[in-house]
Backbone as XML, in Angstrom:
<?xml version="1.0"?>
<chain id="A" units="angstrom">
  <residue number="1" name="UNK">
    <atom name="N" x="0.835" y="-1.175" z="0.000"/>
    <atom name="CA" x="0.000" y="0.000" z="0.000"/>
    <atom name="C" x="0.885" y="1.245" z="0.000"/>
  </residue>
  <residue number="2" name="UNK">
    <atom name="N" x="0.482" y="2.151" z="-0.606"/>
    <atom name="CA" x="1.408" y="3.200" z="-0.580"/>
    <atom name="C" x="0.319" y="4.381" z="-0.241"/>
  </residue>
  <residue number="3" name="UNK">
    <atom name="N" x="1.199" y="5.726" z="0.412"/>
    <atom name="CA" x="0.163" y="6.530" z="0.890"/>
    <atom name="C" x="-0.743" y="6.931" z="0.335"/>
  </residue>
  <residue number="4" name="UNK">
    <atom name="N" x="-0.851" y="7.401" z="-0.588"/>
    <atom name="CA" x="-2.304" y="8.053" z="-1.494"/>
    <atom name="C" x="-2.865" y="7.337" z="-2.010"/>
  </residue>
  <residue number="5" name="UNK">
    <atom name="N" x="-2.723" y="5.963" z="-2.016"/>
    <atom name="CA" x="-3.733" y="4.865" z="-3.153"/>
    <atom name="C" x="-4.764" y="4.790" z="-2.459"/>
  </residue>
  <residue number="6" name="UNK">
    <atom name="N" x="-5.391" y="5.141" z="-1.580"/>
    <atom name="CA" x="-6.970" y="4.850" z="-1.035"/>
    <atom name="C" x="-7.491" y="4.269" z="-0.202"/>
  </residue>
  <residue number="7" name="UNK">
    <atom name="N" x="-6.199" y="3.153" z="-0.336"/>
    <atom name="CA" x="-5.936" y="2.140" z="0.841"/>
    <atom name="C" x="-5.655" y="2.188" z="1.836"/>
  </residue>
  <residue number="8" name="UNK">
    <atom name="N" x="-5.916" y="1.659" z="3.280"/>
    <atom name="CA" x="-5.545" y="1.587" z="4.795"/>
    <atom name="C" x="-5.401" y="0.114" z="4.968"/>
  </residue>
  <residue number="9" name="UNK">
    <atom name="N" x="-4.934" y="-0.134" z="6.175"/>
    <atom name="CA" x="-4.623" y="-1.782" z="6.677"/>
    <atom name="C" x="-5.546" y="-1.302" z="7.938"/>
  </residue>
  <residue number="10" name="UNK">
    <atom name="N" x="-6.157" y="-2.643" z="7.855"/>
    <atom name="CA" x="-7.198" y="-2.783" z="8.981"/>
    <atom name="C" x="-6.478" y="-2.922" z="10.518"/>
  </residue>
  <residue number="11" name="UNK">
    <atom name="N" x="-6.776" y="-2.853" z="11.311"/>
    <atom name="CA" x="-6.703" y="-3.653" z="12.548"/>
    <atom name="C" x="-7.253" y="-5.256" z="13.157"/>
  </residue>
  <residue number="12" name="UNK">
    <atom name="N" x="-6.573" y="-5.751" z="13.512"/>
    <atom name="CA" x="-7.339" y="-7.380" z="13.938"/>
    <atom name="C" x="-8.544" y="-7.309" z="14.230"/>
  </residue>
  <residue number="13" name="UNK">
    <atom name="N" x="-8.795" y="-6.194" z="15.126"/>
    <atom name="CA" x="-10.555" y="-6.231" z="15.832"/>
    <atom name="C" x="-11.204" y="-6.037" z="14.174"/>
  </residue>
  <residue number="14" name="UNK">
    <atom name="N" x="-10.946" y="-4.491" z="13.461"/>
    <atom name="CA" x="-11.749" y="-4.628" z="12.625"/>
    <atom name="C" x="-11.921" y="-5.678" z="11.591"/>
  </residue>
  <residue number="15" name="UNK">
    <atom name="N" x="-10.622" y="-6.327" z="11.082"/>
    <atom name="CA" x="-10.653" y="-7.265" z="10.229"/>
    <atom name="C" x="-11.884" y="-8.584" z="10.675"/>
  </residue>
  <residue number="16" name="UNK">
    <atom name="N" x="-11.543" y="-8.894" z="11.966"/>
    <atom name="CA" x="-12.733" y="-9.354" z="12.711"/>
    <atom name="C" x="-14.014" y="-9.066" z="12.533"/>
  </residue>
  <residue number="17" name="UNK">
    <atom name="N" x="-14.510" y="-7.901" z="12.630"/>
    <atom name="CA" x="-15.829" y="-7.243" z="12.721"/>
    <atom name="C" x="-16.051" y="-7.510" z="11.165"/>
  </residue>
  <residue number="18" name="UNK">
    <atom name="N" x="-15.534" y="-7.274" z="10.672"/>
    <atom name="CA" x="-16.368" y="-7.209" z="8.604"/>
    <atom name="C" x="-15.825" y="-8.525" z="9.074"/>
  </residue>
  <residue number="19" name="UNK">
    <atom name="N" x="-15.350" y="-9.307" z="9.171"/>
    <atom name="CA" x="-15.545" y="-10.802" z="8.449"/>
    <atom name="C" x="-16.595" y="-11.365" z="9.019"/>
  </residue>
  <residue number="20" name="UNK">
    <atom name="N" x="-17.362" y="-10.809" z="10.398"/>
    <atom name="CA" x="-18.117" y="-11.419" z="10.982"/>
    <atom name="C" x="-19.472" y="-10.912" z="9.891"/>
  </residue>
  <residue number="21" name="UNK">
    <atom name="N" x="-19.176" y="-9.979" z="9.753"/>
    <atom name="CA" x="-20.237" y="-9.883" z="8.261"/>
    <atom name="C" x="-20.904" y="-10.455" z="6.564"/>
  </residue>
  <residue number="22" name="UNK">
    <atom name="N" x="-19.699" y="-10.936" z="6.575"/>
    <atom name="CA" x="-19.439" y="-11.469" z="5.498"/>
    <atom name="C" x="-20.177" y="-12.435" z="5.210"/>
  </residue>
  <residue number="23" name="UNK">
    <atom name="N" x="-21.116" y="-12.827" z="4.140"/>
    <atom name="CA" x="-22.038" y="-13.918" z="3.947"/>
    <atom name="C" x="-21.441" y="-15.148" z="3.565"/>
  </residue>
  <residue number="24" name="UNK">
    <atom name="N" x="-20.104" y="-15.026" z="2.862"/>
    <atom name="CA" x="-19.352" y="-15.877" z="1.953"/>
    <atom name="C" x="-17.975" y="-15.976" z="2.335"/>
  </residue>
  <residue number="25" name="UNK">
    <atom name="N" x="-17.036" y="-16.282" z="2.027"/>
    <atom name="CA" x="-15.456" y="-16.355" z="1.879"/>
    <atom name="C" x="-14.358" y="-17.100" z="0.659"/>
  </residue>
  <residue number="26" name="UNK">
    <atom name="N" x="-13.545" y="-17.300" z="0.941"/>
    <atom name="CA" x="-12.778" y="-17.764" z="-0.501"/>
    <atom name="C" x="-12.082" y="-18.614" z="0.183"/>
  </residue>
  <residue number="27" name="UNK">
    <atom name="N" x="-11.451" y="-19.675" z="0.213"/>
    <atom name="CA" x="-10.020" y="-20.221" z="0.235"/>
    <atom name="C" x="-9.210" y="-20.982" z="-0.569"/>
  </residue>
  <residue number="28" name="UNK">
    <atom name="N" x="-8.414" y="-20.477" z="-0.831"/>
    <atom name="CA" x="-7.232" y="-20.653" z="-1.850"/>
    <atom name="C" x="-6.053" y="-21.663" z="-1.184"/>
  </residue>
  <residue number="29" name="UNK">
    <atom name="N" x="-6.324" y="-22.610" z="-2.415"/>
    <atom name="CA" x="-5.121" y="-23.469" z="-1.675"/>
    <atom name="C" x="-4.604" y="-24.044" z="-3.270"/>
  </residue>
  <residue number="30" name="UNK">
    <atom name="N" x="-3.635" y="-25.209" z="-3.343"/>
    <atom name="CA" x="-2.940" y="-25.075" z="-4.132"/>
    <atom name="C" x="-3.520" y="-26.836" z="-4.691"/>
  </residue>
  <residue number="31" name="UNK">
    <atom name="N" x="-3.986" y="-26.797" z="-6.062"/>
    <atom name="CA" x="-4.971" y="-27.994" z="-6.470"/>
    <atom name="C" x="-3.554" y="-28.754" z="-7.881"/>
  </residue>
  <residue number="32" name="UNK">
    <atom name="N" x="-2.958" y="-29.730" z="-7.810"/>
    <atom name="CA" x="-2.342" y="-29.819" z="-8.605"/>
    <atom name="C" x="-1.483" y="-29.043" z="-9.582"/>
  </residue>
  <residue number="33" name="UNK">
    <atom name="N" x="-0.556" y="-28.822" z="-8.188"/>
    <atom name="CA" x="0.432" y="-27.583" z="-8.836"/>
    <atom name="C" x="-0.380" y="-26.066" z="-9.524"/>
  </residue>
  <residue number="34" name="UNK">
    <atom name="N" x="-1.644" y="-25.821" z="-8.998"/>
    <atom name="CA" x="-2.348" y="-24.576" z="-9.693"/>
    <atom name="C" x="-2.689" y="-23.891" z="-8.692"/>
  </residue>
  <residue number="35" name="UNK">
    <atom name="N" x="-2.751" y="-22.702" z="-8.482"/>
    <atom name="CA" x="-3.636" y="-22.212" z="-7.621"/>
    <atom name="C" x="-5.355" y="-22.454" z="-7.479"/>
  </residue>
  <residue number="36" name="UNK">
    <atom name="N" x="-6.041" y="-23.099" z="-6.940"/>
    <atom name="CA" x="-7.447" y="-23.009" z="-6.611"/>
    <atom name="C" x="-8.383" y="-21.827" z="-5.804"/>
  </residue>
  <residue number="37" name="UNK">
    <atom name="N" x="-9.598" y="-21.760" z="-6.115"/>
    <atom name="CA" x="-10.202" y="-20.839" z="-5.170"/>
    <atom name="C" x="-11.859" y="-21.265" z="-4.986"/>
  </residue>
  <residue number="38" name="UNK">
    <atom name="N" x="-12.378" y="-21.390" z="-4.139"/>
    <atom name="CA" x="-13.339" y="-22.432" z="-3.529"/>
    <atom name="C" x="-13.934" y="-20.938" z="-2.802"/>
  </residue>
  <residue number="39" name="UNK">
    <atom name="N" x="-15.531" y="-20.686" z="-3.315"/>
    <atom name="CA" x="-16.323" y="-20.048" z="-2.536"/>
    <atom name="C" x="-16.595" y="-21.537" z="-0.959"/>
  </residue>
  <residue number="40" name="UNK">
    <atom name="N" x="-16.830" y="-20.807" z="0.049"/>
    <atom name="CA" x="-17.562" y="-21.285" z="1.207"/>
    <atom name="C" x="-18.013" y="-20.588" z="2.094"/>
  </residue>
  <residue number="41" name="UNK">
    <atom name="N" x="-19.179" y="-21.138" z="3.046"/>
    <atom name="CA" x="-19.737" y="-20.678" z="3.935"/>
    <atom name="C" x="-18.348" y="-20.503" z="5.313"/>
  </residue>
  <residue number="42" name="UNK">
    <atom name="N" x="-18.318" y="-19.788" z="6.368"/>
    <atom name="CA" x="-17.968" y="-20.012" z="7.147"/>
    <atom name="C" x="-18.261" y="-19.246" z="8.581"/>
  </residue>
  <residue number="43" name="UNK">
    <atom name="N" x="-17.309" y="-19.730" z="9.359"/>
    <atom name="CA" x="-17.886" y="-19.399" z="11.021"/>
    <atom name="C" x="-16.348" y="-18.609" z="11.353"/>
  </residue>
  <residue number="44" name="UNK">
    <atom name="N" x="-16.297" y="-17.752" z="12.271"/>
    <atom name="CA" x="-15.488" y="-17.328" z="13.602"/>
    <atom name="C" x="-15.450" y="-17.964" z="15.029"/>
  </residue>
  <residue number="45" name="UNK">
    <atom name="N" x="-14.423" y="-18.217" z="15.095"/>
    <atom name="CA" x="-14.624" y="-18.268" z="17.061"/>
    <atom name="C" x="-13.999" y="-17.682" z="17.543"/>
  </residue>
  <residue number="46" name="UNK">
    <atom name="N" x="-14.162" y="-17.604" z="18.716"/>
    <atom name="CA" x="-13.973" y="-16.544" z="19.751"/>
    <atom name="C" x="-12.454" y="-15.980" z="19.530"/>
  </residue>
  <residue number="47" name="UNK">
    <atom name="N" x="-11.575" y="-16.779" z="19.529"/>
    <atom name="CA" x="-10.350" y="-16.555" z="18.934"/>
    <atom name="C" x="-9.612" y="-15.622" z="17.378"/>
  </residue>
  <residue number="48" name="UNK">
    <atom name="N" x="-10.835" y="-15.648" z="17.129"/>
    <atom name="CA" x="-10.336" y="-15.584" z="15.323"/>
    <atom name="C" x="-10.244" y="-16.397" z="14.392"/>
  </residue>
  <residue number="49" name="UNK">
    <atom name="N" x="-10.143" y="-17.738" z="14.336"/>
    <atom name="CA" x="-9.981" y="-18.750" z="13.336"/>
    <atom name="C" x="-11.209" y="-18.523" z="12.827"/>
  </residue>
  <residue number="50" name="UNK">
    <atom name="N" x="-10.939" y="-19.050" z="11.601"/>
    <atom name="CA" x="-11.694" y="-19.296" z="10.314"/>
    <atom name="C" x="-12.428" y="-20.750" z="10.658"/>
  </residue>
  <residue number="51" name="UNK">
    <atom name="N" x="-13.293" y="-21.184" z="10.858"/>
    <atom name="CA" x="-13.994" y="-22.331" z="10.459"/>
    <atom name="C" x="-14.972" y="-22.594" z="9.190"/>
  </residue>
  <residue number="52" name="UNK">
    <atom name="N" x="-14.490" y="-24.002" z="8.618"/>
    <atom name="CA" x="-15.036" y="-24.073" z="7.346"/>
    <atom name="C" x="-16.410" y="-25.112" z="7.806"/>
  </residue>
  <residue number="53" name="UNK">
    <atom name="N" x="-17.752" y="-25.290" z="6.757"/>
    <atom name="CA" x="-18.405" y="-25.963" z="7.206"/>
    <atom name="C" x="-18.534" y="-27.138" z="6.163"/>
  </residue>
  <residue number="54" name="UNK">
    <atom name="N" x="-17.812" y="-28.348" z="6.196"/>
    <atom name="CA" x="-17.572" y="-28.976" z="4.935"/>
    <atom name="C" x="-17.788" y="-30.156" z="5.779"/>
  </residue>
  <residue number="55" name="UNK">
    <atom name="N" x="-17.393" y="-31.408" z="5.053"/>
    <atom name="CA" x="-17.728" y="-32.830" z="5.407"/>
    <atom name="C" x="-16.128" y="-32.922" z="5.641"/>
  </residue>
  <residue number="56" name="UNK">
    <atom name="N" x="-15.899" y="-33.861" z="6.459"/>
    <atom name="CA" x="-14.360" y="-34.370" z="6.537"/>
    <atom name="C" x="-13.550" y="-34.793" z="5.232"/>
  </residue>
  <residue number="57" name="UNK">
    <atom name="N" x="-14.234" y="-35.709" z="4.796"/>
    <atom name="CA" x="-14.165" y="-36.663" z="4.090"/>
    <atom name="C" x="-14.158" y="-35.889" z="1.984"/>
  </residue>
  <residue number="58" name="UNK">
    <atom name="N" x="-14.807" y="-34.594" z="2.383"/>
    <atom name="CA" x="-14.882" y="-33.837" z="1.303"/>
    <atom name="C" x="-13.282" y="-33.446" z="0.106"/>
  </residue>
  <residue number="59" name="UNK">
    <atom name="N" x="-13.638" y="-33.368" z="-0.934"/>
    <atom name="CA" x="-12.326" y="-32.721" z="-1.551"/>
    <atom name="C" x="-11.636" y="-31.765" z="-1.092"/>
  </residue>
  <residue number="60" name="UNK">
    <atom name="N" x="-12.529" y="-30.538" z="-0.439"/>
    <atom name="CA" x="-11.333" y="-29.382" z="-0.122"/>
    <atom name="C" x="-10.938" y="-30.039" z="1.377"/>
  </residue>
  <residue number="61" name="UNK">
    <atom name="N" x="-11.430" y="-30.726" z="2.407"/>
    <atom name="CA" x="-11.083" y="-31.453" z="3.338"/>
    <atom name="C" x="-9.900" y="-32.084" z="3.242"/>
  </residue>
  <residue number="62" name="UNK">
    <atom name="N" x="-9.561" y="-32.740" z="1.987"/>
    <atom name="CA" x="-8.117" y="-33.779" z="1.980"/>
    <atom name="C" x="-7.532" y="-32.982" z="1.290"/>
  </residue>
  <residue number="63" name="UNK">
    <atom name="N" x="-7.777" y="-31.871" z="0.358"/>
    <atom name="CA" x="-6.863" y="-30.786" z="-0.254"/>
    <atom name="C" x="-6.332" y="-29.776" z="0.352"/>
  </residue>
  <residue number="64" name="UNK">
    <atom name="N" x="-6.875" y="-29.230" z="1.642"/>
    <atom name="CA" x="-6.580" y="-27.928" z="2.215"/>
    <atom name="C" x="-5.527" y="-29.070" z="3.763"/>
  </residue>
  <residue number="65" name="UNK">
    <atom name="N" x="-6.159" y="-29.792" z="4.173"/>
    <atom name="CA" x="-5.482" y="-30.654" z="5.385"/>
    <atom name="C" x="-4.240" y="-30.534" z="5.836"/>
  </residue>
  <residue number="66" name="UNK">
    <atom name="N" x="-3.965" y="-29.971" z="6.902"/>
    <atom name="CA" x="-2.153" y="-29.577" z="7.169"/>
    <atom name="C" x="-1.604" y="-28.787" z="6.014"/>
  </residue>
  <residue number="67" name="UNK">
    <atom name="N" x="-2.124" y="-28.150" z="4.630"/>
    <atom name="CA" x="-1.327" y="-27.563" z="3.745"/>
    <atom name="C" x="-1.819" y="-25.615" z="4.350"/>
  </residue>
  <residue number="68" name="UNK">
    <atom name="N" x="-0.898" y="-24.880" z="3.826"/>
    <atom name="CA" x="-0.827" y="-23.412" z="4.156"/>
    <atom name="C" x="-1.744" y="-23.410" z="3.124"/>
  </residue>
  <residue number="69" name="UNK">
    <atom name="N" x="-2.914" y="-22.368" z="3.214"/>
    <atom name="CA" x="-3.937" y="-21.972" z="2.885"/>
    <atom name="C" x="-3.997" y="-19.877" z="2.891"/>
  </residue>
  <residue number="70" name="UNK">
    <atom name="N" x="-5.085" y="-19.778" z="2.147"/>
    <atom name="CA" x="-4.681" y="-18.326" z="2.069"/>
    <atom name="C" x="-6.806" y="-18.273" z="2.526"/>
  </residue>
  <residue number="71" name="UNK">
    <atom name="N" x="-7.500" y="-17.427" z="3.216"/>
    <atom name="CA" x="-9.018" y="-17.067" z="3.298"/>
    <atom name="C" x="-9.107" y="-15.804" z="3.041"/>
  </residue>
  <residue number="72" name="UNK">
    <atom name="N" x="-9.851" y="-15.693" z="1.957"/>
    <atom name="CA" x="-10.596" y="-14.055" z="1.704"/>
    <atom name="C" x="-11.774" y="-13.965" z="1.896"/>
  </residue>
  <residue number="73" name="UNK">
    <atom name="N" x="-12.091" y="-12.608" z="2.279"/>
    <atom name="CA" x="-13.676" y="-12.281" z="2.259"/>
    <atom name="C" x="-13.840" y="-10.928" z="2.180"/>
  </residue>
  <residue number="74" name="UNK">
    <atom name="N" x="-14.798" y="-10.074" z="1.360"/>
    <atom name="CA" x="-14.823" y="-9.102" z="1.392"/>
    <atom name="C" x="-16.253" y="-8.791" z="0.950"/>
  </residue>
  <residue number="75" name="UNK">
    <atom name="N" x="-16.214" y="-7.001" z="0.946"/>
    <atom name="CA" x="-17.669" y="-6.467" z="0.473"/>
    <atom name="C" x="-17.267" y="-5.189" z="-0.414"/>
  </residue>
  <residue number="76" name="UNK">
    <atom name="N" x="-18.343" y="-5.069" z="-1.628"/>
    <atom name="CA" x="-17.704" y="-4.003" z="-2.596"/>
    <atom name="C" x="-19.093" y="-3.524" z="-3.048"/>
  </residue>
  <residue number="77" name="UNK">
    <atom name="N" x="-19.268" y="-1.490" z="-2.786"/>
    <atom name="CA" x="-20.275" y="-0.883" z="-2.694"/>
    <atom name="C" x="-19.488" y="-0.389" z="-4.484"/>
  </residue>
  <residue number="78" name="UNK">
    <atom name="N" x="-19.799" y="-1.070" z="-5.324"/>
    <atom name="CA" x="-19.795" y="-0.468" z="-6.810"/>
    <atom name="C" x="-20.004" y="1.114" z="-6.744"/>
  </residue>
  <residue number="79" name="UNK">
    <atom name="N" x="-21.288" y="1.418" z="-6.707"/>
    <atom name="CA" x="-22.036" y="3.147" z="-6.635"/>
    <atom name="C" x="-20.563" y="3.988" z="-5.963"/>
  </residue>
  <residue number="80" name="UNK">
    <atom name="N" x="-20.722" y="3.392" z="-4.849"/>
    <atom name="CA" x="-20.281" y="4.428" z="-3.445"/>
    <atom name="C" x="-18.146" y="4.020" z="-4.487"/>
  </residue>
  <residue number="81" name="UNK">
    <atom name="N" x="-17.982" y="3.351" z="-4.806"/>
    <atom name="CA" x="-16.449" y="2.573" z="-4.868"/>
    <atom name="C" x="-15.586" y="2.369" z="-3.763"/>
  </residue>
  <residue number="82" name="UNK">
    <atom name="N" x="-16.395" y="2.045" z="-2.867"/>
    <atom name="CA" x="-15.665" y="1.707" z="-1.918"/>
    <atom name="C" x="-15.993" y="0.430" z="-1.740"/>
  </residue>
  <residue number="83" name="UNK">
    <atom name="N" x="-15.259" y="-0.286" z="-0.524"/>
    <atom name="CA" x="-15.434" y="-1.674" z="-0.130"/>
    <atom name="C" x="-14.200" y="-1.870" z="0.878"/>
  </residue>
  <residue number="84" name="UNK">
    <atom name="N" x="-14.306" y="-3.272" z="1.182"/>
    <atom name="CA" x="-13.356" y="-4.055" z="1.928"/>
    <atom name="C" x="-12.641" y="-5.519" z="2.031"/>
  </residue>
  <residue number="85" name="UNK">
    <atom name="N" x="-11.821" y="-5.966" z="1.665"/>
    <atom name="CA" x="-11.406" y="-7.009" z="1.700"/>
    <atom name="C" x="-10.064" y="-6.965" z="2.778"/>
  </residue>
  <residue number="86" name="UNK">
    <atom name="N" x="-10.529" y="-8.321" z="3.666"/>
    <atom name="CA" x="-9.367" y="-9.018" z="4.617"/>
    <atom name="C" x="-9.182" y="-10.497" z="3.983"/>
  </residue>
  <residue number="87" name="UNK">
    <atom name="N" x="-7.560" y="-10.757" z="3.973"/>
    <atom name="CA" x="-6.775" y="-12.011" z="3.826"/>
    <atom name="C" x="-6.332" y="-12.595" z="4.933"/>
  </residue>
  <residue number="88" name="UNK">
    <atom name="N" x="-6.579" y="-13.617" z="5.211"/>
    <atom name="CA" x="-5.933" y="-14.485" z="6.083"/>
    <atom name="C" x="-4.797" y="-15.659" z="5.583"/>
  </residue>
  <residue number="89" name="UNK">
    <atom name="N" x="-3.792" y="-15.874" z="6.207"/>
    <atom name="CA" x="-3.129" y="-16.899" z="5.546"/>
    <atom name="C" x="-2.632" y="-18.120" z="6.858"/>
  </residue>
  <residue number="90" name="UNK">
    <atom name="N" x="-2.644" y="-19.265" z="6.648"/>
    <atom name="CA" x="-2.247" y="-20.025" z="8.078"/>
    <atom name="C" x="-2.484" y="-21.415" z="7.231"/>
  </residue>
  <residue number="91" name="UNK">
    <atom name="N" x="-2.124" y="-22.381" z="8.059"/>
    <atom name="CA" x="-2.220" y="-23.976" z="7.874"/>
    <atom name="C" x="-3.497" y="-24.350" z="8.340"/>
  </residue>
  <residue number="92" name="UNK">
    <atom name="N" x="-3.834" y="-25.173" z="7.414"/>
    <atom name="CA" x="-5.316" y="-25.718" z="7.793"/>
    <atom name="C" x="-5.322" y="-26.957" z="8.421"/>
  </residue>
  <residue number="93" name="UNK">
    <atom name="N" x="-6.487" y="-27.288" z="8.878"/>
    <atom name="CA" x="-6.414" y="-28.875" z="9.972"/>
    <atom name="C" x="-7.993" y="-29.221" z="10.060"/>
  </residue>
  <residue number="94" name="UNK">
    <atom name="N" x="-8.429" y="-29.978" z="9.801"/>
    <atom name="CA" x="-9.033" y="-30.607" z="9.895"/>
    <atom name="C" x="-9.881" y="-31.352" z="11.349"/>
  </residue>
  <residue number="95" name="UNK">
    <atom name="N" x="-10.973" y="-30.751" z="11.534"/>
    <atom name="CA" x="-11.250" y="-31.077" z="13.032"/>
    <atom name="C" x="-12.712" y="-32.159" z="12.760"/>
  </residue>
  <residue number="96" name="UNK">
    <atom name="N" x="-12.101" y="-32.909" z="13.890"/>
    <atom name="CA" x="-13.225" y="-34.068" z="13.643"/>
    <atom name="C" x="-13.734" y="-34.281" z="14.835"/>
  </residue>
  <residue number="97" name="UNK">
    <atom name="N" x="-13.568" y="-33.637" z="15.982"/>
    <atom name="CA" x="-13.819" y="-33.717" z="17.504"/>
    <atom name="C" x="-15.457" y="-32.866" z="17.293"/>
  </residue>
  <residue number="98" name="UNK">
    <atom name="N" x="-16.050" y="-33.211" z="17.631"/>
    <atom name="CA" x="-17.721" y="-33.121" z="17.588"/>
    <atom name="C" x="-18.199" y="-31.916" z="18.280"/>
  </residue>
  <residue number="99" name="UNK">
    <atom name="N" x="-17.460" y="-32.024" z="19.761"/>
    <atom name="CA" x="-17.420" y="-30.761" z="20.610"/>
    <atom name="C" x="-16.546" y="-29.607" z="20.217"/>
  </residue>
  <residue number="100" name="UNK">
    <atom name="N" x="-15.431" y="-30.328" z="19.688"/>
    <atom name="CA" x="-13.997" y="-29.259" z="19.347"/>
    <atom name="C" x="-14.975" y="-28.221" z="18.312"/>
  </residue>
  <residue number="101" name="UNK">
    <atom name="N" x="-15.672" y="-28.880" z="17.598"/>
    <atom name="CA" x="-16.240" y="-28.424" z="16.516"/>
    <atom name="C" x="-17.517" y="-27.416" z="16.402"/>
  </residue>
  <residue number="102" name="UNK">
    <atom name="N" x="-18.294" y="-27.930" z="17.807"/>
    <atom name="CA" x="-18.923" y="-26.659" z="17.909"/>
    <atom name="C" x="-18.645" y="-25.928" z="19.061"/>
  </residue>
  <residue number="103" name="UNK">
    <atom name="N" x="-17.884" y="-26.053" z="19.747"/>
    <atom name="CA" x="-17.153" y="-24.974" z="20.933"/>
    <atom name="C" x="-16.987" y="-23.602" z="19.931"/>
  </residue>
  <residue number="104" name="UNK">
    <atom name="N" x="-17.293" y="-22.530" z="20.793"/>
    <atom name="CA" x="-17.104" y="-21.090" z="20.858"/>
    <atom name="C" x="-17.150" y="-20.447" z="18.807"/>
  </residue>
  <residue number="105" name="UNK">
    <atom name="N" x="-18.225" y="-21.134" z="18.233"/>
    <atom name="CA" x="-18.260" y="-21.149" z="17.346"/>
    <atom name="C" x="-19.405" y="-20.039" z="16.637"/>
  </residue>
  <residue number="106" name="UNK">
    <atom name="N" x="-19.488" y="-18.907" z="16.052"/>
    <atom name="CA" x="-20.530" y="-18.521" z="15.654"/>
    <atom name="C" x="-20.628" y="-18.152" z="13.859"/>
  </residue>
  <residue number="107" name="UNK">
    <atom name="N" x="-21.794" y="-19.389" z="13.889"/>
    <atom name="CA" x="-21.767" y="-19.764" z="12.264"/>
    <atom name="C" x="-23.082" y="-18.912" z="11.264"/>
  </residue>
  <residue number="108" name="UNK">
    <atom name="N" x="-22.001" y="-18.370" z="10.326"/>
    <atom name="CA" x="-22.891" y="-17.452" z="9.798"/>
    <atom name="C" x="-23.633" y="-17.916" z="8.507"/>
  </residue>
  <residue number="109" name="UNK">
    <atom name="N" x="-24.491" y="-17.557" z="8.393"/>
    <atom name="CA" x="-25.813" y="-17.677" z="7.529"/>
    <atom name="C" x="-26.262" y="-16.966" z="5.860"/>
  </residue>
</chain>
């Protein structure tokens, strides 16, 4: 970002707050040597992590699993030209613990 382009860097809380908004998300992970990008639903917890709502057993489940992953989500007012997008980047894992899974979880709609 450079000073006059329009752009600011969020803060954690806010990056937080719009993602808790967000109807949708992206995650990008890497599909046979290509980059991939997978709309999904997802959740926050209390912490900040990203939770995905997928089957274990699913394709992006054994594709994203222990590999570094990149999550986007954003919102874009065309009229107004403004908007917002936050990136997340971290290793993904796979949770199969039932409780782990819905502990401190709030899943958006």
């Amino acid at each position: 970002m450079y000073a006059n382009d329009g752009f600011r860097e969020l803060d954690r809380g806010e990056c937080l707050r719009l993602l808790a908004t967000a109807p949708v998300g992206r995650v990008v992970h890497t599909r046979q040597a290509l980059p991939a990008v997978v709309p999904v639903n997802f959740g926050l917890s209390t912490d900040g992590a990203v939770s995905l709502r997928t089957s274990a057993a699913s394709e992006l489940s054994r594709a994203v699993d222990g590999a570094v992953v990149a999550f986007e989500a954003d919102a874009v007012d065309a009229a107004a030209r403004s908007g917002w997008s936050v990136v997340l980047t971290g290793r993904a894992a796979v949770v199969t613990d039932p409780a782990e899974r819905e502990r401190d979880h709030t899943w958006l709609r």
